[in-house]
Residue, then its C-alpha position, 0 to 999 in steps of 0.5 A: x595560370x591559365x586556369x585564371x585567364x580562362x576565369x577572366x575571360x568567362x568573367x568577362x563574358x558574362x558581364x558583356x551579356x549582362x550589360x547588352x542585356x541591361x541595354x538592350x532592355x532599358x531601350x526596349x523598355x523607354x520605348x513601350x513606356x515613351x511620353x504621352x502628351x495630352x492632345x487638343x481636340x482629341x478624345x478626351x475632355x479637357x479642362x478648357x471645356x470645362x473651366x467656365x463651370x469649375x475652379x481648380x488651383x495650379x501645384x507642382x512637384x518633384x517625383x525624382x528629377x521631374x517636376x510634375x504638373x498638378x491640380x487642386x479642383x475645387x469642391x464644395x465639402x469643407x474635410x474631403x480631399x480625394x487624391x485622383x491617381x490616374x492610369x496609363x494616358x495622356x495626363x489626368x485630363x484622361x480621366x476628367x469625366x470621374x474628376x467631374x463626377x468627384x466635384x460635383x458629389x462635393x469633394x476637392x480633388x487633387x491630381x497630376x499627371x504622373x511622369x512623362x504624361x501631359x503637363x510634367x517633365x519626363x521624356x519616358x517614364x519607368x514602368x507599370x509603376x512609376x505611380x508609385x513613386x509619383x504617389x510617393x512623391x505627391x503624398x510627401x507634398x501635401x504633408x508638407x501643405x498640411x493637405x491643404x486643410x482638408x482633413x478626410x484624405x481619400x485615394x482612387x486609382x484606376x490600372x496603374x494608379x490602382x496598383x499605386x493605391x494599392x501598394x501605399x500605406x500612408x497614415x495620411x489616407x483615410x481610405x482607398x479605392x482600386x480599380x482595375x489593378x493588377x498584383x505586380x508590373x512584371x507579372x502583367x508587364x510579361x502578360x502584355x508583352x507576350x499577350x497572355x502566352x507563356x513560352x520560352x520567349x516570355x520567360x527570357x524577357x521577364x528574366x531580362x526585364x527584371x535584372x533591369x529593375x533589380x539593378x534600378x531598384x534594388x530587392x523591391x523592384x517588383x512590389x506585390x500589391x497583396x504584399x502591402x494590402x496585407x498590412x493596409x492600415x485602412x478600408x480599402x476597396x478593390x474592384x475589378x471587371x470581370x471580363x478584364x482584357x488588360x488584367x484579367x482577373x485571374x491575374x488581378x488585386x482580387x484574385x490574391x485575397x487569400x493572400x491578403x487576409x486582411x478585414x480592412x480590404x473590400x471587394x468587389x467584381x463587376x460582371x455586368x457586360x457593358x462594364x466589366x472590362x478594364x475601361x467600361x468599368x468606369x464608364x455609363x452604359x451611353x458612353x461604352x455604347x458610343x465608343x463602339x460606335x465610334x470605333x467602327x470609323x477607326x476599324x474602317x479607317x484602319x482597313x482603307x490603309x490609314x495610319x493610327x494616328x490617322x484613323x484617330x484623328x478621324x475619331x475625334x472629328x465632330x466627336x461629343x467628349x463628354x458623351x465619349x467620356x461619360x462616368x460611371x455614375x452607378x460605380x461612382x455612388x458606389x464609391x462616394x458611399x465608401x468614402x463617406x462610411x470611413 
């Protein structure tokens, strides 16, 4: 009998460990991944500066219990549709300046702001791969509206929505491209939170990180993008910096083409200095060359005592978002060249 009750007790100590740290995770986490709202005048270039000059059509739909905003921009091809999946931002305003260079090369592009991000419902999102359901979901809709017509249905993701791109296998998809993605969210979710340094620290937080996820999701909580690219029933191309400082490339979609083995998927790695890192991959030599800058008025700002939110809102003053935000023009025909040999 006591034998039992000693039993109970460890029993029951260890679901109170589980549960705190079940809690104490999901708090942790609600609050590195908290809404972005998409903010005017900001940084970023919003449709308002842009809608004299391009027509776009207003969808929703559901991804789990949020409604999310989405958006048809209008193009001049009568089969292309590319499904823009953006990364980590303020909705997929964030991204308008590749959105801008999609159209004017002829394709429609529908987008959304994923959960939790400019226009959708959500007061926090899950994680690193919450594109992946929101993907899930907006693929799921256009299915359902015959893609709208459009007959070539092309995907782009960039961080977050690479990794998305990168884990879906949709018979709907013509071909795909992923930009600076990384191989799992716990592996680049621990890399984040313990800035690259593996210890003790790092190892309980992933521990903790995914018994959270196990218990949401169950054995696939942890999707490796190699894992699916391996069974990539389409082209796909995945490109990456090489002085990546968000995923290094070490711990890239790249780095695990032995893994992949598959004559579908494409690579490549960008080395020049002005573009190889996780966002001027994206953006023209003019635009990188202004954020820098721009960014001397934020360090300074920082230094005189101001808050972020301060030093930013001095950033934006008097800031040319076009220039802030310019594409990749170089990548981006790079891009539009895939696309167009599928």
């Amino acid at each position: 009998m006591k034998g039992f009750i000693i039993a109970l007790i460890v029993i029951g100590v260890i679901f109170v460990l589980l549960l705190a740290s079940y809690i104490f995770t999901a708090l942790l986490l609600n609050k590195f991944f908290c809404r972005m709202d998409f903010v005017k005048p900001g940084l970023f270039i919003s449709y308002d500066d842009i809608k004299d000059k391009y027509e776009r059509e207003e969808h929703s739909f559901k991804s789990g219990p949020n409604k999310l905003k989405a958006y048809l921009y209008k193009g001049k091809k009568e089969n292309d549709l590319v499904v823009y999946v953006h990364g980590m931002c303020e909705g997929h305003q964030g991204y308008m300046s590749d959105i801008i260079s999609l159209i004017n090369r002829g394709y429609n592009v529908f987008t959304y702001d994923f959960t939790a991000t400019g226009d959708s419902e959500g007061k926090h999102y899950s994680g690193l791969d919450q594109q992946r359901y929101d993907l899930a979901a907006c693929l799921k809709y256009l299915k359902h509206n015959d893609c709208f017509g459009y007959k070539n249905i092309y995907l782009y993701g960039h961080s977050m929505g690479a990794y998305a791109v990168a884990v879906t296998n949709n018979h709907l998809v013509k071909a795909k491209v992923a930009i600076s993605g990384f191989e799992d969210q716990i592996g680049e979710l621990i890399f984040a939170f313990s800035k690259g340094k593996k210890n003790i620290g790092s190892f309980i937080v992933s521990l903790m990180v995914r018994f959270k996820y196990f218990i949401d999701r169950g054995l696939d909580y942890n999707l490796k993008s190699s894992q699916m690219l391996k069974k990539a029933n389409c082209r796909t191309l995945i490109i990456h910096g090489a002085n990546d400082e968000i995923v290094p490339i070490k711990e890239s979609i790249n780095s695990k083409q032995d893994k992949i083995n598959n004559s579908l998927v494409e690579y490549m790695v960008i080395e020049d200095e002005n573009h190889s890192s996780h966002n001027s991959i994206i953006a023209s030599t003019e635009c990188v060359l202004y954020q820098k800058e721009k960014q001397k008025i934020f360090d300074e700002a920082i230094k005189e005592g101001k808050t972020k939110a301060e030093a930013k809102a001095l950033l934006a003053k008097d800031i040319d978002v076009f220039k802030f935000n310019q594409a990749n023009e170089e990548l981006m025909e790079v891009i539009d060249n895939f696309y167009q040999a599928q």
